[in-house]
C-alpha positions in Angstrom: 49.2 -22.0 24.7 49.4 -23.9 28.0 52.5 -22.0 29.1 51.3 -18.4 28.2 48.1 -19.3 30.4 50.0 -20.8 33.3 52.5 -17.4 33.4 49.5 -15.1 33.2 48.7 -13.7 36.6 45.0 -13.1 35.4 44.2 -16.5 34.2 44.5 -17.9 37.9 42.4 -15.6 39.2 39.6 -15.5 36.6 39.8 -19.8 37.3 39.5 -19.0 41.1 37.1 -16.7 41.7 34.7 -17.6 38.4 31.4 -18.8 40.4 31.7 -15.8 43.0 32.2 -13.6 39.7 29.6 -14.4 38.2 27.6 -14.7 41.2 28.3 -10.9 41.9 27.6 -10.5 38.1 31.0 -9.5 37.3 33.4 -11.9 35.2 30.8 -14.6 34.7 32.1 -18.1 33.5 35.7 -17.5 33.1 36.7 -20.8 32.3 34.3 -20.9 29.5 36.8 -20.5 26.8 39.1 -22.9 28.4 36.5 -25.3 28.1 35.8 -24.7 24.3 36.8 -28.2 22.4 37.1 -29.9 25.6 36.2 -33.6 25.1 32.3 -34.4 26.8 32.5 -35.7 30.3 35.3 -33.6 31.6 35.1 -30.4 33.4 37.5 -27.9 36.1 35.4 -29.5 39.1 36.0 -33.0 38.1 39.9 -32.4 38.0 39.8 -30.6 41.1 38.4 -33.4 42.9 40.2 -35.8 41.3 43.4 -34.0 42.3 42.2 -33.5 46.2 42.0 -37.4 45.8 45.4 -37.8 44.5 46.7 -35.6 47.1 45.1 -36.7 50.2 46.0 -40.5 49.0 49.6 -39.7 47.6 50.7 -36.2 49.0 51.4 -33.0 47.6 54.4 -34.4 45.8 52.5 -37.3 44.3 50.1 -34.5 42.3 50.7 -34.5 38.6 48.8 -33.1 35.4 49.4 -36.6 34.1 48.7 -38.5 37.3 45.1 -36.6 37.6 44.7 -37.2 34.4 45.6 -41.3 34.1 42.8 -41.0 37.3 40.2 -39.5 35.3 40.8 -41.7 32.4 41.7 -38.7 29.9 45.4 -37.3 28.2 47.7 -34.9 30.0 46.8 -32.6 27.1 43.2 -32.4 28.3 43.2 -31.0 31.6 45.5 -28.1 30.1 42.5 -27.0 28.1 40.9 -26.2 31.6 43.5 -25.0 33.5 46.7 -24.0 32.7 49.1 -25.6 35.0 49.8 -27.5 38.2 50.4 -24.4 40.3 47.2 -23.1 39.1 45.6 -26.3 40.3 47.2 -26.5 43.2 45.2 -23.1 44.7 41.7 -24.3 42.8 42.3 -27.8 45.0 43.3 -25.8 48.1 40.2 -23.2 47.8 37.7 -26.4 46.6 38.5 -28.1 50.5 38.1 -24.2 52.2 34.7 -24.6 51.0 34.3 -27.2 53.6 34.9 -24.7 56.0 31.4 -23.7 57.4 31.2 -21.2 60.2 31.2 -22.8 63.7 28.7 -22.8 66.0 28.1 -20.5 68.4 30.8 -17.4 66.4 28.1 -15.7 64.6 27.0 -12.5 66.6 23.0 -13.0 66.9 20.4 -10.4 68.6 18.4 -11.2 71.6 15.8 -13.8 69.3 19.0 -15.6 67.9 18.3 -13.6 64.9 21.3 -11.3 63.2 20.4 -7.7 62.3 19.1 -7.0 58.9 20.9 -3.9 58.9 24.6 -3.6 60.1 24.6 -2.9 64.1 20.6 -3.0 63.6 18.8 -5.4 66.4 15.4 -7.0 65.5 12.6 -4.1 66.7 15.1 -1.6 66.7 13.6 0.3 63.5 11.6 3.4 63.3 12.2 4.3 67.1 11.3 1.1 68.6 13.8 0.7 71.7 15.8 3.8 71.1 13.4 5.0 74.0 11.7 7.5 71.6 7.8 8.0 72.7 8.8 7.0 76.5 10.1 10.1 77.6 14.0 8.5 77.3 16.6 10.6 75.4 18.1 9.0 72.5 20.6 6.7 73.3 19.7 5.6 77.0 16.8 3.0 75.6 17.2 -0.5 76.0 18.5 -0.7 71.8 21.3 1.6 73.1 22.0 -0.8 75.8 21.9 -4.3 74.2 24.0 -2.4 71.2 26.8 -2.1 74.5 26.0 -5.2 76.3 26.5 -7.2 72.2 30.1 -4.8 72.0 30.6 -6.3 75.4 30.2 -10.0 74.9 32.4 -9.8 71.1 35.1 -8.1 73.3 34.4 -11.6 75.6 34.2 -14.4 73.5 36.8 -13.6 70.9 39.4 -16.2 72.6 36.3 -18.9 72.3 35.4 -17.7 68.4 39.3 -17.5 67.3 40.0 -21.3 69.0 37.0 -22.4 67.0 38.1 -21.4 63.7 41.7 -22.8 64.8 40.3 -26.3 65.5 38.3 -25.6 62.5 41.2 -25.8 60.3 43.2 -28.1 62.5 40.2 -31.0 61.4 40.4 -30.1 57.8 44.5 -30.2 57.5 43.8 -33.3 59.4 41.6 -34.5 56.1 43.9 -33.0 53.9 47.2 -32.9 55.3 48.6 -31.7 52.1 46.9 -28.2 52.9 49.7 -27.3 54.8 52.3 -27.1 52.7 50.1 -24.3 50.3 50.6 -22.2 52.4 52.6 -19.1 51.3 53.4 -15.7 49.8 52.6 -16.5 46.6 49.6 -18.6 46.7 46.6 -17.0 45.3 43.4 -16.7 47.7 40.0 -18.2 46.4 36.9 -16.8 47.4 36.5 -19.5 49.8 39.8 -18.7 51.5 38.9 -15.1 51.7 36.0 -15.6 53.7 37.5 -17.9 56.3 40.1 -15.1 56.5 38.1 -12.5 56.9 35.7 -15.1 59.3 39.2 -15.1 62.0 39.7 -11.5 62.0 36.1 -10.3 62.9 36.3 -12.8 66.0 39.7 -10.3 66.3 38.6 -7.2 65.2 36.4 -5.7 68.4 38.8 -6.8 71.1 40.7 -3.3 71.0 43.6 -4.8 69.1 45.5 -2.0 66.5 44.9 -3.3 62.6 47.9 -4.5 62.1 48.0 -6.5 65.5 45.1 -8.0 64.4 46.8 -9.0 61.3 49.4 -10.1 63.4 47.2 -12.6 65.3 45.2 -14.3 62.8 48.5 -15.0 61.0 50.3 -16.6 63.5 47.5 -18.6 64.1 47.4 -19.9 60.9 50.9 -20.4 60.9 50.7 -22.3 64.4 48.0 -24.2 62.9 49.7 -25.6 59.9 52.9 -25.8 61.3 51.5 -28.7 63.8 49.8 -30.0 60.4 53.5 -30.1 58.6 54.4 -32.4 61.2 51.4 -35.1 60.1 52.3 -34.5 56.3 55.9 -35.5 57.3 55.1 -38.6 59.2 52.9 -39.4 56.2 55.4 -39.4 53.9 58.0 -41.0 55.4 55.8 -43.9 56.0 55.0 -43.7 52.4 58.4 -43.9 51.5 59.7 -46.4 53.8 56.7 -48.8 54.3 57.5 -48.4 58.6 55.7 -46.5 61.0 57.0 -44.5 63.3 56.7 -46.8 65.9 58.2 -49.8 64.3 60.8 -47.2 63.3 61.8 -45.9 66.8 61.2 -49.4 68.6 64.1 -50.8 66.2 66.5 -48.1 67.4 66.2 -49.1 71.7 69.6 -48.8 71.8 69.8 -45.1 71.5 67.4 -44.8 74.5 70.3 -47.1 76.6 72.8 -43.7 76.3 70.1 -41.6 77.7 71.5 -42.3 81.4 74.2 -39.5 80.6 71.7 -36.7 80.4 70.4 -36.1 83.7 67.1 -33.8 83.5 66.1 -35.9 80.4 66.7 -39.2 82.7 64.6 -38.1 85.4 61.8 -37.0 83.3 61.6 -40.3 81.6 61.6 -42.2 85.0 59.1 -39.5 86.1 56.6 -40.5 83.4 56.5 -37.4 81.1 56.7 -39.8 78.3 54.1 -41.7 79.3 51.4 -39.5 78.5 52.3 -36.7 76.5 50.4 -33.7 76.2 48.3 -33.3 73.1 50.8 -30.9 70.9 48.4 -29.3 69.0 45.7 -28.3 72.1 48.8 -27.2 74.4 50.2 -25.5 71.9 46.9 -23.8 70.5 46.1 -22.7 74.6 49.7 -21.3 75.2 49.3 -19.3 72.2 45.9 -18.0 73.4 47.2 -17.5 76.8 49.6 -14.8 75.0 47.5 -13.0 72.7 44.6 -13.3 75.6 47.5 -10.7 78.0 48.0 -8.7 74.5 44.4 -8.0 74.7 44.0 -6.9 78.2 47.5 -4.8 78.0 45.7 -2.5 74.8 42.1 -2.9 76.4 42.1 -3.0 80.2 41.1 -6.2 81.9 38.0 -6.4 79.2 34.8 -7.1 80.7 34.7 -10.4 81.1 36.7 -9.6 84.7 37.2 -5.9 85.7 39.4 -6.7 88.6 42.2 -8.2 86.1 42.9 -4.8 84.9 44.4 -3.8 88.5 46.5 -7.0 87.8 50.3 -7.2 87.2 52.3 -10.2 86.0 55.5 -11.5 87.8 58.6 -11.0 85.8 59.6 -14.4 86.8 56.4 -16.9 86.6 54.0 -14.9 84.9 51.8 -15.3 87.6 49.1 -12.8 88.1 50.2 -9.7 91.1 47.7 -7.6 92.5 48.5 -4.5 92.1 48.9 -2.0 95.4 46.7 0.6 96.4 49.9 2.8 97.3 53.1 3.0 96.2 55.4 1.0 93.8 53.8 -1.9 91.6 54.8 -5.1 92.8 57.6 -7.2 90.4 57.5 -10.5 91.8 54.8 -12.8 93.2 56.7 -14.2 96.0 59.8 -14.0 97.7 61.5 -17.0 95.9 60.8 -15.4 92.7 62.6 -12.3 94.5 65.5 -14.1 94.8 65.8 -16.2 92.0 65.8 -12.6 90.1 68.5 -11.5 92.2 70.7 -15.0 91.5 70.4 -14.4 87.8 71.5 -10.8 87.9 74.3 -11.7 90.2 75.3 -15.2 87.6 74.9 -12.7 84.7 77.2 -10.3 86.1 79.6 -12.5 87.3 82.9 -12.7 84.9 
């Protein structure tokens, strides 16, 4: 019975989405006849913490039916009556710590009293005619609703760089909790509800800033990926702590001599003497801003400057830096910045043409 359950598609999704079911009034309590003859004391939530325990002590490869099971004091045989497999748990423990996930501060779109509409696009006092300049001799549209609905267009179009990096750092502290998160990510992984909503969360910070759908898609996903890429690298420090008993700087200091045939590379030499090594830029924040930085000139290439600056959209961007070039009020736009940038184009068209 445990193995028809675990290859039936349906099964994992009645187990994941069973509260917002029945919530909505649809499937109701789905693992209800999973739970029939169960022994007293044991229920789906209990092994799902239990295995989030298991994982953030041992890893992803430490989880077991039988190891959640031996933690919870009950046979393998027990926790199959709730839930038919370990893949199956996995995505119940991986939408269980999403539901940590609360919205941050300061990304929820609010009207002028800090209140949100009622009504989709409605602002508080905007109903029956109240500020659409109706009564005051205004035509429809020109009141000051009509205005605050531009000047709240204006400010999404603004802050969705300072919403997006929220909900990156957001998930960034929670892999950091549970490092194991990162490695359920993929194809086949099935969404919870909880999962859903911090989705669909990153792509409304995304979705006004003039962006196509599918570059929006585009975006939130390599964010995520960015995001539990840098996360991978904690899970495999973890583990090969775990399995060797040595961190990684015990590790490293025992291998000095490696560092002694550096003298051979010259660039990496002179950075070391230079002290890049000495204080190392935080991977995950440099890495998060660069990232930024390129989906922030995305924006303004679909979208103009935006409005947080009008004069960026009469803005180029050297082909060689990527620093910003005005652009001229006559004739050709400018290619370069500078001079040297100039020439250093030229030298690499002359090197690449050379035989």
């Amino acid at each position: 019975m445990a193995r028809s359950e675990a290859e039936d598609p349906r099964r994992g999704m009645e187990l994941l989405w069973r509260d917002a079911d029945a919530d909505a009034g649809g499937a109701g309590d789905a693992g209800g006849g999973a739970r029939r003859g169960a022994r007293q004391g044991l229920d789906l939530d209990r092994i799902v913490r239990a295995a989030v325990e298991l994982a953030d002590a041992e890893g992803l490869a430490g989880l077991s039916m039988r190891k959640v099971a031996d933690r919870l004091g009950f046979t393998t045989m027990s926790l199959y009556r709730h839930v038919p497999g370990r893949d199956q748990l996995v995505d119940l423990m991986r939408d269980a710590v999403l539901a940590e996930l609360a919205e941050p501060s300061g990304t929820r779109e609010e009207g002028p009293d800090g209140e949100r509409g009622k009504r989709h696009g409605e602002e508080p006092g905007e109903r029956h005619g109240e500020d659409r300049g109706e009564g005051r001799g205004e035509e429809p549209g020109e009141g000051p609703g009509e205005r605050r609905g531009q000047e709240r267009g204006a400010r999404r179009r603004e802050g969705w760089r300072e919403r997006l990096e929220a909900f990156a750092r957001q998930g960034w502290e929670i892999r950091r909790r549970h490092p194991w998160l990162a490695e359920t990510r993929g194809v086949r992984h099935l969404p919870g509800p909880n999962a859903v909503a911090y989705y669909e969360r990153m792509l409304a910070a995304v979705a006004g800033t003039g962006l196509s759908p599918s570059e929006v898609l585009a975006v939130v996903g390599l964010v995520g990926r960015f995001v539990d890429a840098e996360a991978l690298r904690l899970v495999e420090a973890a583990e090969a702590e775990r399995r060797s008993g040595v961190s990684d700087e015990e590790w490293w200091g025992a291998r000095q001599a490696l560092f002694e045939r550096f003298e051979r590379y010259p660039t990496l030499t002179r950075l070391w003497e230079e002290g890049g090594y000495d204080h190392p830029e935080d991977s995950f924040a440099f890495g998060l801003a660069r990232l930024l930085d390129g989906i922030e000139l995305l924006v303004r290439r679909r979208s103009g400057a935006g409005a947080r600056d009008e004069t960026r959209d009469e803005r180029l961007v050297c082909r060689m830096c990527g620093t910003p070039v005005e652009r001229p009020q006559s004739g050709r736009p400018r290619a370069y910045c500078s001079p040297a940038c100039r020439q250093r184009a030229y030298r690499e068209r002359r090197a690449a043409e050379s035989p």
